[in-house]
MDAnalysis code that builds the backbone (N, CA, C; Angstrom):
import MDAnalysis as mda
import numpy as np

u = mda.Universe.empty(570, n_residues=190, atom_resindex=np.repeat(np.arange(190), 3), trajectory=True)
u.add_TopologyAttr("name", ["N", "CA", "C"] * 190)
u.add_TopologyAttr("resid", np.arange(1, 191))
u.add_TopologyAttr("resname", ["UNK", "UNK", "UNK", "UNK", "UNK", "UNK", "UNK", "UNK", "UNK", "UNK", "UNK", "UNK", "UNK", "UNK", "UNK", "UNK", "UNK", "UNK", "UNK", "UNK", "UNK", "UNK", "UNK", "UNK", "UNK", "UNK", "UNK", "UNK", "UNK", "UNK", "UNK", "UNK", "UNK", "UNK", "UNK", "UNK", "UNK", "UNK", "UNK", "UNK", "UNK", "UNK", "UNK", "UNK", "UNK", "UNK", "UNK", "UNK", "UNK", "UNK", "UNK", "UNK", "UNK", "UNK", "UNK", "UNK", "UNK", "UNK", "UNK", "UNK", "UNK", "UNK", "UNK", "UNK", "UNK", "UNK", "UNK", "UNK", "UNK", "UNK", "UNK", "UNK", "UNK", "UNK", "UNK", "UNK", "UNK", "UNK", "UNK", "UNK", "UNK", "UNK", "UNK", "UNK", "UNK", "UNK", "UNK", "UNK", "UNK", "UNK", "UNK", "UNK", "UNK", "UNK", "UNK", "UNK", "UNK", "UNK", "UNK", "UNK", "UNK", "UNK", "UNK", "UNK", "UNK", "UNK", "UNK", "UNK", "UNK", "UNK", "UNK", "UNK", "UNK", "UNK", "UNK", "UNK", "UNK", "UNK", "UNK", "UNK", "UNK", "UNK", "UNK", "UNK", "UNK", "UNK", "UNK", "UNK", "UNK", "UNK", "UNK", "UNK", "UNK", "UNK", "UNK", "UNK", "UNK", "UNK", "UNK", "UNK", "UNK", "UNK", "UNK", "UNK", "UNK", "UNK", "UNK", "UNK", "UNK", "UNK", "UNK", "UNK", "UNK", "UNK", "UNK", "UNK", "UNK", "UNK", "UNK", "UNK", "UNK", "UNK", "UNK", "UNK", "UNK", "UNK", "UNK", "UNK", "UNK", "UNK", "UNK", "UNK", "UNK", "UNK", "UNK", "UNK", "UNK", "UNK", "UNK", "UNK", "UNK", "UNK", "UNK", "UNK", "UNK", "UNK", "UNK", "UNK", "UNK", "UNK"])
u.atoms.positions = np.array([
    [0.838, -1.181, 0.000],
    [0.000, 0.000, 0.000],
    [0.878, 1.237, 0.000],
    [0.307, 2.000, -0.677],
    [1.300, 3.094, -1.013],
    [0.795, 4.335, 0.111],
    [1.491, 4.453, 1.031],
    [1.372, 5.734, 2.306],
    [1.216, 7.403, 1.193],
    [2.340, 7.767, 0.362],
    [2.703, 8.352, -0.245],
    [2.249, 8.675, -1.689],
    [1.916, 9.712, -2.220],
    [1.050, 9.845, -3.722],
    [2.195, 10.028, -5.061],
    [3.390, 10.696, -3.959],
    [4.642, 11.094, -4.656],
    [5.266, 9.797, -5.068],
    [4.981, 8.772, -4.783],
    [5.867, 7.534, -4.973],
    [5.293, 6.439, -5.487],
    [5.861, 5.382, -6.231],
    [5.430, 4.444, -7.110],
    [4.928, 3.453, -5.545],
    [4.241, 2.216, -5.899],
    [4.046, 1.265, -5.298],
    [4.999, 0.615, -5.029],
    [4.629, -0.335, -3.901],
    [5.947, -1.745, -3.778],
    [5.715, -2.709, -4.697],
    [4.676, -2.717, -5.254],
    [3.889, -3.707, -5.960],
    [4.206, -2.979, -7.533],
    [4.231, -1.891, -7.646],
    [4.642, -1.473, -9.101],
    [6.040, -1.446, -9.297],
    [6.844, -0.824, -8.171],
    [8.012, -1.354, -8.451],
    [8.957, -2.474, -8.944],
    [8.239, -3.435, -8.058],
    [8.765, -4.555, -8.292],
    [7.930, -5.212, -9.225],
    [6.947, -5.104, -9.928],
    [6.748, -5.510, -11.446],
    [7.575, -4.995, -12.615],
    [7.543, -3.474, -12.314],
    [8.426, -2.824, -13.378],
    [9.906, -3.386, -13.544],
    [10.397, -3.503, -12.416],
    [11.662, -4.037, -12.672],
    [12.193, -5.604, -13.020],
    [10.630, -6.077, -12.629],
    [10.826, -7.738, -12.975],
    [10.349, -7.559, -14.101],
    [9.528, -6.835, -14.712],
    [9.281, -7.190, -16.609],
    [10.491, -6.426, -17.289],
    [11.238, -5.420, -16.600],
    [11.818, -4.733, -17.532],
    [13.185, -5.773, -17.935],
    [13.459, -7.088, -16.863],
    [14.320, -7.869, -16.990],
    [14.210, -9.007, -17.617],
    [12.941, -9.522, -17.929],
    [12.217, -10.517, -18.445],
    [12.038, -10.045, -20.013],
    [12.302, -8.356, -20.291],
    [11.721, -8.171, -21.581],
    [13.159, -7.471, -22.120],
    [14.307, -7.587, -21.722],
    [15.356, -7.755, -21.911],
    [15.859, -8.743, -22.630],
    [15.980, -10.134, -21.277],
    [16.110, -11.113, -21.993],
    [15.359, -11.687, -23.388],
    [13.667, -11.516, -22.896],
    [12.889, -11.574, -24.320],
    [13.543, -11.161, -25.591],
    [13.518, -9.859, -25.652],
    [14.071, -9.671, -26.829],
    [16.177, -10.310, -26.972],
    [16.803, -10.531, -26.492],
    [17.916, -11.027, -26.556],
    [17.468, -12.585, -27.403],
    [16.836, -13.183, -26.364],
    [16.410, -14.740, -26.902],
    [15.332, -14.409, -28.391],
    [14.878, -13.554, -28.700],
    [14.234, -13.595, -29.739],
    [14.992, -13.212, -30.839],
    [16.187, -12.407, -30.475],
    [16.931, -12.378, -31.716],
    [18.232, -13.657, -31.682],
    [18.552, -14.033, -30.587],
    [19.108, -15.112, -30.857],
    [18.294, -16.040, -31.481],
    [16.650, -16.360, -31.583],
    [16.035, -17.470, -32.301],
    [15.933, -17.160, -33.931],
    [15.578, -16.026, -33.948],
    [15.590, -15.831, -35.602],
    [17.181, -15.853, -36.181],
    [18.452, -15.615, -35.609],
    [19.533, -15.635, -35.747],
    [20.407, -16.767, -36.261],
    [19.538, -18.108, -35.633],
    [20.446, -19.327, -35.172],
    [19.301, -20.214, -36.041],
    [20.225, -21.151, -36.565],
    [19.433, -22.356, -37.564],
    [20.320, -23.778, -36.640],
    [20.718, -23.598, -35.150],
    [21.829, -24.977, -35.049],
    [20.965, -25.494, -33.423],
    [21.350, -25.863, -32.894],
    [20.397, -26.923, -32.196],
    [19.894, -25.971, -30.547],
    [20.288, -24.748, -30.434],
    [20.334, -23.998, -29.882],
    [19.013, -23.188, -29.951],
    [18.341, -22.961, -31.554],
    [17.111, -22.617, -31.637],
    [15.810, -23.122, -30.721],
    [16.318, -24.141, -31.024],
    [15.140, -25.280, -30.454],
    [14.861, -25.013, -28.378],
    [15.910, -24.773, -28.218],
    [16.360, -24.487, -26.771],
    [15.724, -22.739, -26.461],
    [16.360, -22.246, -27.749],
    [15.409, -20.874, -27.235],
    [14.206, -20.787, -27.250],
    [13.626, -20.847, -28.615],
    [12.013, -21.401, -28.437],
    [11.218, -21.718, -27.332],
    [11.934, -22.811, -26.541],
    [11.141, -23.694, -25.602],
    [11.197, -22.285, -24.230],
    [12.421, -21.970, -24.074],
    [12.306, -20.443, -23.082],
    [11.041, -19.715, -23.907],
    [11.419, -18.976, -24.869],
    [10.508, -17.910, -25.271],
    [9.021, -18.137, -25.539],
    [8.388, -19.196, -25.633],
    [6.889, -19.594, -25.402],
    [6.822, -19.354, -24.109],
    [7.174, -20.048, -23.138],
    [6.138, -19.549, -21.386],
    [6.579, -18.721, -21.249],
    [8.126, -17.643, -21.225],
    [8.225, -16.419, -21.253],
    [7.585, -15.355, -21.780],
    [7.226, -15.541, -23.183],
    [6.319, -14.895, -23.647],
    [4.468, -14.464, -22.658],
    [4.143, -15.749, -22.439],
    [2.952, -16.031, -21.162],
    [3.222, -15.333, -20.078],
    [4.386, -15.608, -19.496],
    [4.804, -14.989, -18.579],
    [4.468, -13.466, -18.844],
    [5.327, -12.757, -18.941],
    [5.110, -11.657, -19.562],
    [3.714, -10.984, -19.926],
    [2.860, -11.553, -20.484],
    [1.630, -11.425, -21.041],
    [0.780, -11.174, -19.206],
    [1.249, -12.704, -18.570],
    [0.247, -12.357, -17.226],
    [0.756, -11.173, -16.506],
    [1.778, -11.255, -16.580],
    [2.703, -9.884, -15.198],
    [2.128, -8.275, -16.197],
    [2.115, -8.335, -17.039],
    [1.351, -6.843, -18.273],
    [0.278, -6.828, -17.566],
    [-1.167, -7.727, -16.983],
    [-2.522, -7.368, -17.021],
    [-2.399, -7.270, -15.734],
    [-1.214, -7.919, -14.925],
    [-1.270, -7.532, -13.434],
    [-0.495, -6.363, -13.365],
    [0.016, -6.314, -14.062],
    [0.966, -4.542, -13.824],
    [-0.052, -3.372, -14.011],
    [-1.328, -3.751, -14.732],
    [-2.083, -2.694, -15.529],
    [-3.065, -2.372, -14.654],
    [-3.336, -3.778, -14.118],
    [-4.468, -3.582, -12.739],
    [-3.624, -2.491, -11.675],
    [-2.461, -3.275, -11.422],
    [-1.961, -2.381, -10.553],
    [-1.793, -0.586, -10.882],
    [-1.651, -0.436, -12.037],
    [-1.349, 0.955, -12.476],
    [-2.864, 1.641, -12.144],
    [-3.714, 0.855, -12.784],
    [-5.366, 1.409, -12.568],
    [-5.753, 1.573, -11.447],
    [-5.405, 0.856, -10.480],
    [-5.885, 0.554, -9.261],
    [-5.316, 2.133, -8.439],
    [-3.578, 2.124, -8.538],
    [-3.032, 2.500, -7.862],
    [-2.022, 3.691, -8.935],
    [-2.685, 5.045, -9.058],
    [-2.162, 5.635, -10.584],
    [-0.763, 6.102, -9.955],
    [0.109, 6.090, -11.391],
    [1.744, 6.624, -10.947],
    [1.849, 8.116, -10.378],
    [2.850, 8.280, -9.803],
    [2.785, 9.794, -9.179],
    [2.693, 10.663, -10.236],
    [2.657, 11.760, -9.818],
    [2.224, 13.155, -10.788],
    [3.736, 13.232, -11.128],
    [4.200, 13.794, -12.299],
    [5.350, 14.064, -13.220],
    [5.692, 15.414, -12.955],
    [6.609, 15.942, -12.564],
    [7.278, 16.994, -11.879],
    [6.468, 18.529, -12.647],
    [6.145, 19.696, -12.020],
    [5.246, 20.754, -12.414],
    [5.885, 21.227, -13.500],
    [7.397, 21.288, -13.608],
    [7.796, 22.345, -14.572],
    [8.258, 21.640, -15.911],
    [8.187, 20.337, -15.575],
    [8.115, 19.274, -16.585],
    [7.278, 20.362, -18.162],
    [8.014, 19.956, -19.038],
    [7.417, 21.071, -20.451],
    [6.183, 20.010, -20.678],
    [4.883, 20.527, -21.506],
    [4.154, 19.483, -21.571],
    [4.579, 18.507, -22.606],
    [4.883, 19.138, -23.769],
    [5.358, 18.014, -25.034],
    [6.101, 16.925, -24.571],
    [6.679, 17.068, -23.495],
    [7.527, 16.052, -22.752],
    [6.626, 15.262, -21.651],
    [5.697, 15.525, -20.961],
    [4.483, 14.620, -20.475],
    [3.834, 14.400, -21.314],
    [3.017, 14.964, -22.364],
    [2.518, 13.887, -23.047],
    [3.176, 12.857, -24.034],
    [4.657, 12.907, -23.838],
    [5.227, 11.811, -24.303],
    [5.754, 10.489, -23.374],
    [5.798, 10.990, -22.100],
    [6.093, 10.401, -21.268],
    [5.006, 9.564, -20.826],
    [3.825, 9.865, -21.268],
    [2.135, 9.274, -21.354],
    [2.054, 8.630, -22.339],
    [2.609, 8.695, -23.453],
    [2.339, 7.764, -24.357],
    [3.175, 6.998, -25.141],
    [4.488, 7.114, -24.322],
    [5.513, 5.877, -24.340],
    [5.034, 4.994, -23.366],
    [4.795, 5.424, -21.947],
    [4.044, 4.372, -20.851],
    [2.772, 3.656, -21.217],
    [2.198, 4.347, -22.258],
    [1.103, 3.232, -22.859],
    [1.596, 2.611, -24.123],
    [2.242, 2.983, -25.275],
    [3.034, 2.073, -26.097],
    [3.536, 0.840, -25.567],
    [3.971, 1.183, -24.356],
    [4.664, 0.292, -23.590],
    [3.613, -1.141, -23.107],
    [2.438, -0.390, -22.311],
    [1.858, -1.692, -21.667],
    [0.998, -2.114, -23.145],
    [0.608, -1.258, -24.464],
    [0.229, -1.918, -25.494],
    [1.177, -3.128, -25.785],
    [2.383, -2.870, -26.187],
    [3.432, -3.940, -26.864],
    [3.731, -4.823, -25.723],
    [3.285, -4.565, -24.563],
    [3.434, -6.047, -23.586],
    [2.820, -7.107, -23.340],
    [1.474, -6.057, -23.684],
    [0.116, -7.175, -24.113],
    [0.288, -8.137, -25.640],
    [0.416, -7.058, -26.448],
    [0.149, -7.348, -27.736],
    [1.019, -8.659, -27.884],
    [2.572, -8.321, -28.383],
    [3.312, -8.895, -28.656],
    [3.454, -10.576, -28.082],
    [2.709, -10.789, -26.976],
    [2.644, -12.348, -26.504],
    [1.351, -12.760, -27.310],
    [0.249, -11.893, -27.187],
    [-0.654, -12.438, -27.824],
    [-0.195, -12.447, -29.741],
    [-0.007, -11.843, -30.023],
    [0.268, -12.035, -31.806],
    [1.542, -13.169, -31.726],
    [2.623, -13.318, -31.068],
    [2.789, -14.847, -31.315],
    [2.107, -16.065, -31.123],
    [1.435, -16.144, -30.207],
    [0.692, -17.064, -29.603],
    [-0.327, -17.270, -30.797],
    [-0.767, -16.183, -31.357],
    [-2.294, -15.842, -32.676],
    [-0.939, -16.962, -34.125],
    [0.096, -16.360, -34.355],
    [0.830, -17.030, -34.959],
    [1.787, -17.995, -35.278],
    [1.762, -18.639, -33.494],
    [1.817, -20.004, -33.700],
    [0.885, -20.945, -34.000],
    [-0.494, -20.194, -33.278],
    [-1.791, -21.074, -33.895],
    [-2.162, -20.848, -35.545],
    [-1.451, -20.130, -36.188],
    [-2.210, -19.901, -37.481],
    [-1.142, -20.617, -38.044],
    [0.103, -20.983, -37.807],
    [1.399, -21.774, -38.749],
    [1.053, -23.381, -38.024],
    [-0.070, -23.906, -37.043],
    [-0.286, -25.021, -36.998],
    [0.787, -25.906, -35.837],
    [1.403, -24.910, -35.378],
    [2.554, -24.868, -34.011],
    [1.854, -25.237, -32.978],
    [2.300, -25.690, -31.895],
    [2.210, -26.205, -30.174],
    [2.538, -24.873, -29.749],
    [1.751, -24.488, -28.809],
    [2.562, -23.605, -27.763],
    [2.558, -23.962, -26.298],
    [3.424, -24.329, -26.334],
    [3.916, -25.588, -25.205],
    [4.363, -24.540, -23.600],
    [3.981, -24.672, -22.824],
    [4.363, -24.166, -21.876],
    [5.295, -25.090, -21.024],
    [6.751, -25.930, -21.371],
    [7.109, -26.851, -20.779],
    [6.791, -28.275, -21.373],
    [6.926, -29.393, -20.983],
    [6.635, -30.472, -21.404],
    [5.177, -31.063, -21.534],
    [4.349, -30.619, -21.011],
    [3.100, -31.127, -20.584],
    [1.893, -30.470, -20.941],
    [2.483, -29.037, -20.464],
    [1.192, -27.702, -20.400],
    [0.955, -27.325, -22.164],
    [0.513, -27.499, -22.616],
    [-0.247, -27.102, -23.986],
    [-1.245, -26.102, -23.851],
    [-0.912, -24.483, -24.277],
    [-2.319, -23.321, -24.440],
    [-3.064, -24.006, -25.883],
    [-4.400, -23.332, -26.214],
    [-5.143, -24.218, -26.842],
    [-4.813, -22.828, -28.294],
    [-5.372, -23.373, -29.292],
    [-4.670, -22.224, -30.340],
    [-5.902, -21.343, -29.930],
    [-5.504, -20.264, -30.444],
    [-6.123, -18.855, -30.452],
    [-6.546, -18.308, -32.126],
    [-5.953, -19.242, -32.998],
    [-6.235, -18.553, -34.142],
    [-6.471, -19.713, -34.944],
    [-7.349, -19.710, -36.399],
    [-6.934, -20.879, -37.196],
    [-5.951, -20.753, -37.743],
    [-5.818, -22.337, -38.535],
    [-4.482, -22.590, -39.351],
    [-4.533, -21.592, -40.706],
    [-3.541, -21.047, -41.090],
    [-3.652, -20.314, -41.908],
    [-2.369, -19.810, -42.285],
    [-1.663, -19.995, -43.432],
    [-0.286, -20.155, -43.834],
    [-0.062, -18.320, -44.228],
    [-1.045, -17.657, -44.633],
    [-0.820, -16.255, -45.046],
    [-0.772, -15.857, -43.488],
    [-2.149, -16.340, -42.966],
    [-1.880, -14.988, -41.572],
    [-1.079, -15.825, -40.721],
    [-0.558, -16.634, -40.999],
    [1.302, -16.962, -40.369],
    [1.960, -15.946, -40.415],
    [2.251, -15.974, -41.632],
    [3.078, -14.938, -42.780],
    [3.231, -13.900, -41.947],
    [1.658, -13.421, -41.906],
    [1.399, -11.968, -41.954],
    [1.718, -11.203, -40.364],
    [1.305, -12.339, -39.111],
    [1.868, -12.557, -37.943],
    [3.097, -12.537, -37.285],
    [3.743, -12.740, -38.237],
    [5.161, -13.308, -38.150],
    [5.991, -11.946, -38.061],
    [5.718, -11.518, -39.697],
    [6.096, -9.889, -39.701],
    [5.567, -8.762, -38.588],
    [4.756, -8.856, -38.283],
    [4.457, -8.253, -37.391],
    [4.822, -8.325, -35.886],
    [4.781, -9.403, -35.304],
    [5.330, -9.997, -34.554],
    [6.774, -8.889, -34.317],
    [7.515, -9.129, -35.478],
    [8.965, -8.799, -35.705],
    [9.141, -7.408, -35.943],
    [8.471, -6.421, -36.477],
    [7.958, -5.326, -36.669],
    [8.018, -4.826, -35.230],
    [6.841, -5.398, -33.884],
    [6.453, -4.861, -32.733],
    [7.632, -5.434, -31.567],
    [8.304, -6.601, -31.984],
    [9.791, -6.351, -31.371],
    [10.729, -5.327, -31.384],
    [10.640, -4.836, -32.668],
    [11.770, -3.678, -33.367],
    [10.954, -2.014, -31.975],
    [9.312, -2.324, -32.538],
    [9.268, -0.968, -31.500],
    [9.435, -1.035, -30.496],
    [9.136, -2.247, -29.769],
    [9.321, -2.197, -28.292],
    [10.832, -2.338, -27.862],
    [11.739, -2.695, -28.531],
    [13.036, -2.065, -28.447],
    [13.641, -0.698, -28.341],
    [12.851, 0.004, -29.732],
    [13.165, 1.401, -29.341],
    [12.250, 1.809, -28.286],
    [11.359, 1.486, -27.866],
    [10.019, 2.404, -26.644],
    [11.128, 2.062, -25.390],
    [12.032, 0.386, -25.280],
    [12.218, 0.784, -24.070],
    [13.664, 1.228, -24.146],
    [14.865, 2.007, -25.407],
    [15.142, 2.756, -25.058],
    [15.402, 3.574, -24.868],
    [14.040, 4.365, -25.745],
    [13.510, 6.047, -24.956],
    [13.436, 6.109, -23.220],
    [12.511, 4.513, -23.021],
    [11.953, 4.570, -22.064],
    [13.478, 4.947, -20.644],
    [14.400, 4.270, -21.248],
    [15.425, 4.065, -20.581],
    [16.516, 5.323, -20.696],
    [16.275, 5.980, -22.050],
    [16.791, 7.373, -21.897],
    [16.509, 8.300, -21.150],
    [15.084, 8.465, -20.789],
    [14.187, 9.092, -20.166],
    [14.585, 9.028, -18.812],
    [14.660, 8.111, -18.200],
    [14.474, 7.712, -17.066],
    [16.408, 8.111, -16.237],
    [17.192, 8.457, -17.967],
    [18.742, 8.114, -16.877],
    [18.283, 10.730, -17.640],
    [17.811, 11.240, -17.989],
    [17.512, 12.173, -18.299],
    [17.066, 13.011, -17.077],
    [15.836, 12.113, -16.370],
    [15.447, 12.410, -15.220],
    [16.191, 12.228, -14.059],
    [17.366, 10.946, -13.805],
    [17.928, 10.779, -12.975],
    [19.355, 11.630, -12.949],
    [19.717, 11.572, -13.870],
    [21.273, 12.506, -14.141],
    [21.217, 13.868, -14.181],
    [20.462, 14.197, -15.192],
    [20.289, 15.969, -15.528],
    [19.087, 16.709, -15.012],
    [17.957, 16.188, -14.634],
    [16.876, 17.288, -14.264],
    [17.255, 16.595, -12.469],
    [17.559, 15.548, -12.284],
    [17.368, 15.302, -10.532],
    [16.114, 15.681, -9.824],
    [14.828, 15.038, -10.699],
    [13.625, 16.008, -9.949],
    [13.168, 14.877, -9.024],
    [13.697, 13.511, -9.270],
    [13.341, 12.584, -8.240],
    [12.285, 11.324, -8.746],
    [11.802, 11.244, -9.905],
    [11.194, 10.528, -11.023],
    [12.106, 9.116, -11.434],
    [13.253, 9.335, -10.879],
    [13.933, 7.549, -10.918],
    [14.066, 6.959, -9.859],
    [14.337, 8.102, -8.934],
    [14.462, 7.366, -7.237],
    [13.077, 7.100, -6.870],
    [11.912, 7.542, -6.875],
    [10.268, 7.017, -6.911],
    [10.474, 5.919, -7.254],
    [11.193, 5.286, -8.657],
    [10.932, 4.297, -9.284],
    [11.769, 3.104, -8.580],
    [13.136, 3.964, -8.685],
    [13.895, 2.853, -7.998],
    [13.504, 2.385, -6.200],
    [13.522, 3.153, -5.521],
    [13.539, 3.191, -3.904],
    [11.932, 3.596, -3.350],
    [11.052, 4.113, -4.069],
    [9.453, 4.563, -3.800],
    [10.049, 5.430, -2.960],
    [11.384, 6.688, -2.961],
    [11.169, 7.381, -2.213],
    [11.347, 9.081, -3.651],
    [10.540, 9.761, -2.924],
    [10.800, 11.212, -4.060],
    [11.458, 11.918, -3.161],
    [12.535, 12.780, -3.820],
    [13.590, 13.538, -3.379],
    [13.569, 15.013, -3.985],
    [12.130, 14.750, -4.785],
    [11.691, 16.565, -5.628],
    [10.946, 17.113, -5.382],
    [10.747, 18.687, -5.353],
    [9.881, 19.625, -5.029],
    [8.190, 18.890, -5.249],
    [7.401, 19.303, -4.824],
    [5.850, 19.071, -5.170],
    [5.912, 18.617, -6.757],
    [4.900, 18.058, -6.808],
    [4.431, 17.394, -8.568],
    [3.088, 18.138, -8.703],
    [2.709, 18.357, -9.935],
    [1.452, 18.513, -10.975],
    [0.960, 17.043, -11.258],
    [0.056, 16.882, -10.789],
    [-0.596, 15.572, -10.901],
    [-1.597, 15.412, -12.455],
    [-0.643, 14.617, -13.149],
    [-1.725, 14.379, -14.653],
    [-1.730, 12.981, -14.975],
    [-3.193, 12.739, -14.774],
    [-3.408, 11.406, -14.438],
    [-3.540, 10.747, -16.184],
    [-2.850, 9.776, -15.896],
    [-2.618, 8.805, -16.889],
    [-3.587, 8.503, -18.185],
    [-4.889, 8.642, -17.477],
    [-5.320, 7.670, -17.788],
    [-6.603, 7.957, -19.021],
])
């Protein structure tokens, strides 16, 4: 429970920093899978299906949590062109966290694939078989990797921008839930 309005949650914190490490590796193992044709593929794959899930559940619990419990207000003198970007990289963001598990998952079911969660656990397909909207999945898929690479690192420019050069206290919230900056302008997210 958050005492404080100035400060992120314990519960948002520590999602943010467990997806931001999970979607690290994600994309690492996803370009090592399209990369590699040698017996190593097969090994990434089997990570990047329940990771992918993974990911997908910790997004709708991060989102509850964001809804539930909105992020602090973004510093007053903050320029606006720069909050409303800072608003709509944070939703690019929970879009491509959602999305991107579900459109593989849509395009392993349309190329006629298992999506195996482990040895046993089988999700049921989500899409029919269908060799174009494979195709068409696929690219896309690969397309919304490419943005969510660059979103997180604006997201990550942003964040060393706020911590290094303005010092208004917008990384230490994030990092420690403690703020170390003058009063905030509260503009709600949502």
């Amino acid at each position: 429970m958050r005492t404080d309005p100035n400060t992120f949650t314990l519960a948002a914190r520590v999602l943010h920093w467990l997806m931001a490490v999970l979607i690290v590796a994600m994309l690492f193992i996803g370009v090592g899978m399209v990369a590699s044709v040698s017996e190593r593929h097969a090994w990434l794959l089997a990570i990047h299906k329940p990771l992918g899930i993974a990911i997908l559940i910790l997004a709708i619990v991060r989102l509850a949590v964001r809804l539930r419990h909105p992020p602090p207000p973004l510093p007053a003198d903050l320029p606006a062109i720069q909050k409303l970007a800072a608003l709509a990289s944070h939703w690019l963001l929970y879009v491509l966290m959602l999305a991107m598990p579900l459109i593989g998952w849509a395009m392993l079911s349309a190329g006629g694939y298992p999506v195996m969660l482990g040895t046993s656990l089988r999700l049921p397909p989500i899409f029919p078989t269908n060799a174009v909207a494979f195709a068409v999945l696929r690219h896309l898929h690969g397309g919304f990797a490419m943005l969510l690479f660059l979103t997180f690192l604006a997201h990550m420019a942003a964040a060393l921008y706020h911590g290094l050069i303005r010092r208004d206290g917008v990384l230490p919230s994030m990092l420690r839930g403690v703020k170390t900056a003058p009063p905030l302008e509260h503009v709600d997210p949502s």
